[in-house]
C-alpha positions as CSV (number, residue, x, y, z in Angstrom):
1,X,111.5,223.8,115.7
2,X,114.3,222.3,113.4
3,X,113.3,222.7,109.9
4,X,117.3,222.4,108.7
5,X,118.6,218.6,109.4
6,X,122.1,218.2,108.8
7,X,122.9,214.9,108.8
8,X,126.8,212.7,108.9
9,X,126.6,210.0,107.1
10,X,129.4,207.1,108.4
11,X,128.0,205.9,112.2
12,X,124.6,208.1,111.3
13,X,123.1,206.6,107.9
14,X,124.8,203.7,107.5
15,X,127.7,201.1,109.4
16,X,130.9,201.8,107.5
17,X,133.2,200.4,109.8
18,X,134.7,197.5,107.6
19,X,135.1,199.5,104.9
20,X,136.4,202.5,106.4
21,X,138.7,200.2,108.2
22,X,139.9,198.0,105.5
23,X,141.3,200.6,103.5
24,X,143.0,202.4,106.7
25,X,144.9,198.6,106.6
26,X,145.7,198.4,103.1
27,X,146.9,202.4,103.4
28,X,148.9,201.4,106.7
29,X,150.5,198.0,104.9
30,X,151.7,200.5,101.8
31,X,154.1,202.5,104.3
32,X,155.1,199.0,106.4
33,X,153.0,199.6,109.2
34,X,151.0,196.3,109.6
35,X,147.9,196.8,111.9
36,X,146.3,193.1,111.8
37,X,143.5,194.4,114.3
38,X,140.6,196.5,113.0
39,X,139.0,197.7,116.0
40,X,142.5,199.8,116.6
41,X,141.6,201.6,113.2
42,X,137.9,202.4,114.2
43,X,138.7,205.9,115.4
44,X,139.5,206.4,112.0
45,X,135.8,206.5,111.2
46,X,134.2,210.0,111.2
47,X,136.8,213.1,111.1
48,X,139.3,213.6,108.6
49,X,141.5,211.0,107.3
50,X,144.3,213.1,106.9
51,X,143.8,214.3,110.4
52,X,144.1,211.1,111.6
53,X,146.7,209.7,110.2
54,X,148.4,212.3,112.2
55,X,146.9,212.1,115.1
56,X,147.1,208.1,115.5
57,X,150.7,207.6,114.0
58,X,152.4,210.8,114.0
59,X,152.8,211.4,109.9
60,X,153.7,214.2,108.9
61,X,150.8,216.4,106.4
62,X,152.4,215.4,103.8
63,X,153.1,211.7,104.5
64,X,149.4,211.7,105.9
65,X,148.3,213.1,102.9
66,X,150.0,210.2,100.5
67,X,148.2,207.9,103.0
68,X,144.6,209.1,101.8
69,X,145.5,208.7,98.4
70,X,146.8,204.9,99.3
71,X,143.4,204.5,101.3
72,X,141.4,206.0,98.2
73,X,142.9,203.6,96.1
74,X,141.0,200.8,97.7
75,X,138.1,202.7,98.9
76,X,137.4,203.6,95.4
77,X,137.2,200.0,94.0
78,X,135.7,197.9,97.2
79,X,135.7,200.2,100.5
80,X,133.0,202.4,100.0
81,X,130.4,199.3,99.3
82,X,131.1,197.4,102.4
83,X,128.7,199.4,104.0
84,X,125.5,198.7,105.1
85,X,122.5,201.4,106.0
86,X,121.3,201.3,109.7
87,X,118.0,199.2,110.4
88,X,114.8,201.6,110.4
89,X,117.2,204.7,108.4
90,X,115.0,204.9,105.4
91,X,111.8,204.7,107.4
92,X,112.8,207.6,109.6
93,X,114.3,210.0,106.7
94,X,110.7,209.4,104.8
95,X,109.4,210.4,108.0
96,X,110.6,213.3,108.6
97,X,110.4,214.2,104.7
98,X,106.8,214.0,105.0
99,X,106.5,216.4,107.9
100,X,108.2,219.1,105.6
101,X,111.7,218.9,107.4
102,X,114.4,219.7,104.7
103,X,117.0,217.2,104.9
104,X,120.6,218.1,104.2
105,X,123.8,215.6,104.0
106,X,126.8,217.2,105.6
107,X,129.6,214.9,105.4
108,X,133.5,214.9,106.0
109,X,133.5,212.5,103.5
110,X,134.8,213.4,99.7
111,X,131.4,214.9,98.3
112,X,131.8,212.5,95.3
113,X,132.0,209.6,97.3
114,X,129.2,210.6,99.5
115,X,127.2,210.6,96.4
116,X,127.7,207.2,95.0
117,X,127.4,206.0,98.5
118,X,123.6,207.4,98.6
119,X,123.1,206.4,95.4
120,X,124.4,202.8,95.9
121,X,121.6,202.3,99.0
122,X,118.9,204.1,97.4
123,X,118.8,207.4,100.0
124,X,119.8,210.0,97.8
125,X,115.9,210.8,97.0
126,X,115.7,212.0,100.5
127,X,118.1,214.9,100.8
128,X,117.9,217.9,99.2
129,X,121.2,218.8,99.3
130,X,124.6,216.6,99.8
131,X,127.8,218.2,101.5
132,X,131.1,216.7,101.6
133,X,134.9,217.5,102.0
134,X,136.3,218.3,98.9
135,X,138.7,216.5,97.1
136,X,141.6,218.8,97.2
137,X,141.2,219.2,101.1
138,X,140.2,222.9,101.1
139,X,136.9,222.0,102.2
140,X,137.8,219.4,105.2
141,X,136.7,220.0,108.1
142,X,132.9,219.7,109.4
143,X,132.5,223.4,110.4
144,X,133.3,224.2,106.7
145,X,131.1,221.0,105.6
146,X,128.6,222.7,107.8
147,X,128.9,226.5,106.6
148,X,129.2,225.1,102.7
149,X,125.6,223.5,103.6
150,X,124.4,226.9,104.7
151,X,125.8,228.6,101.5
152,X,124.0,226.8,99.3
153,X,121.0,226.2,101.3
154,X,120.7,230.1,101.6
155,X,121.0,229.8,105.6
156,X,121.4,233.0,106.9
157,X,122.5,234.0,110.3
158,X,119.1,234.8,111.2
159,X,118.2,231.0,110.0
160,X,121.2,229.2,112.2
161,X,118.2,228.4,114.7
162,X,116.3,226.5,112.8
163,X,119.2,224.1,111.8
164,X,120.6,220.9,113.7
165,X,123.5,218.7,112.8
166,X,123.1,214.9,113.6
167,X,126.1,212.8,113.8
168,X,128.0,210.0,116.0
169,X,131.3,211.6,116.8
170,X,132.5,214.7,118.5
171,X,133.8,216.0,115.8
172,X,130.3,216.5,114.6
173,X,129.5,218.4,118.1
174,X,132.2,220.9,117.8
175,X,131.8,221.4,114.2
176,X,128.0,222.7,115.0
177,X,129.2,224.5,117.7
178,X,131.8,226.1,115.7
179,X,128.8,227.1,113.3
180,X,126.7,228.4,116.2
181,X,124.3,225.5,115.7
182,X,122.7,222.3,118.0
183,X,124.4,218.9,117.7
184,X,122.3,216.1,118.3
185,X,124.3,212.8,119.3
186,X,123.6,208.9,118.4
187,X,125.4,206.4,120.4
188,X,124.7,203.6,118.1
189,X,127.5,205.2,115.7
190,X,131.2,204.6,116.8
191,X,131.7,207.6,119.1
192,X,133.3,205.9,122.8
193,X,131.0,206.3,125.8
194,X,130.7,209.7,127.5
195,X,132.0,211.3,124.3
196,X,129.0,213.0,123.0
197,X,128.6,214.7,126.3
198,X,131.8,215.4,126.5
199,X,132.0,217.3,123.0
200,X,128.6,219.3,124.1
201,X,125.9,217.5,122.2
202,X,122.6,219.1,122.9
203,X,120.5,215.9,122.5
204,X,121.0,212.2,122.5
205,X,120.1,208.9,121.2
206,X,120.7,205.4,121.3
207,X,118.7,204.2,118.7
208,X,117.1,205.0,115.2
209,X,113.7,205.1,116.3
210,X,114.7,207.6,119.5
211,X,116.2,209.8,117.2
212,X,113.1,209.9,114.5
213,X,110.6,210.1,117.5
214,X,112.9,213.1,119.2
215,X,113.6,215.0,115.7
216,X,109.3,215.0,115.0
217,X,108.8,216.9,118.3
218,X,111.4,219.4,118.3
């Protein structure tokens, strides 16, 4: 059994695409690339931006890096509220709460924004511990989201079995990997068909009510 639920939180816990995608725009527009179509931007949603930048349009780290602090600018001020949590989220975390599973946020995310995110949509009282990327990019990556999480959760080796990370990209699949943990996949994130199974992912769901009923039996 999974006592350990590490969970993403953009395309898990809540719909973050407009926001997410917004402030890639706005971040684009400041070095004169004008991208007038959002759904290009949506594989920006889920690893990390400054991997993406260079991935997508070939900046360099350092001109991908000023593109995150152009893209925090707006995030910061509007992005990170239009956001909305996924129909039957709360229901299912309380869920599993009351069946003693220790819920754990582990997010590529900047840990600060993570927070007001949670705090913003009231979900923050379900976690016992919230994960992110640091600020300063030295903590990035979801393997080192992942074995941050197990630092502080006191996670030992021995432990690893009994933790699963949830999330809607494969960058969440090979970061548990990585970690020598179980992925479990949900396809009504943003991750492109065939992905998840692609990347590895142990389990997967379509919906928020498969994933609560699937996480309560194993």
């Amino acid at each position: 059994m999974y006592q350990y639920l590490l969970f993403d939180l953009d395309g898990t816990l809540t719909d973050s695409q407009e926001g997410i995608t917004k402030c890639v725009q706005y971040a684009l527009h400041c070095f004169g690339v004008e991208e007038p179509d959002l759904e290009k931007l949506k594989p920006f949603i889920g690893p990390p931006l400054i991997d993406s930048f260079v991935e997508y349009y070939g900046w360099t780290r350092d001109q991908a890096k000023a593109g995150t602090q152009k893209y925090r600018e707006r995030f910061e001020i509007r992005g990170m509220f239009e956001n909305r949590v996924y129909e039957g989220i709360p229901k299912t975390l309380e869920m599993l709460r009351q069946h003693g599973k220790h819920l754990v946020i582990a997010s590529s995310k900047p840990e600060k924004y993570v927070k007001t995110i949670l705090e913003h949509f009231d979900l923050g009282k379900y976690f016992s511990e919230v994960v992110g990327a640091s600020m300063d990019e030295q903590r990035n990556s979801k393997a080192e989201v992942i074995r941050e999480a197990f630092c502080r959760l006191g996670i030992s080796e021995e432990k690893k079995s009994q933790a699963l990370m949830i999330g809607d990209r494969r960058h969440d699949v090979e970061g548990a990997k990585l970690c020598g943990i179980d992925c479990l996949g949900v396809y009504y994130g943003f991750a492109d068909p065939g992905e998840l199974e692609k990347a590895g992912a142990r389990y997967i769901v379509h919906t928020v009510a498969e994933m609560e009923e699937l996480l309560l039996t194993i």
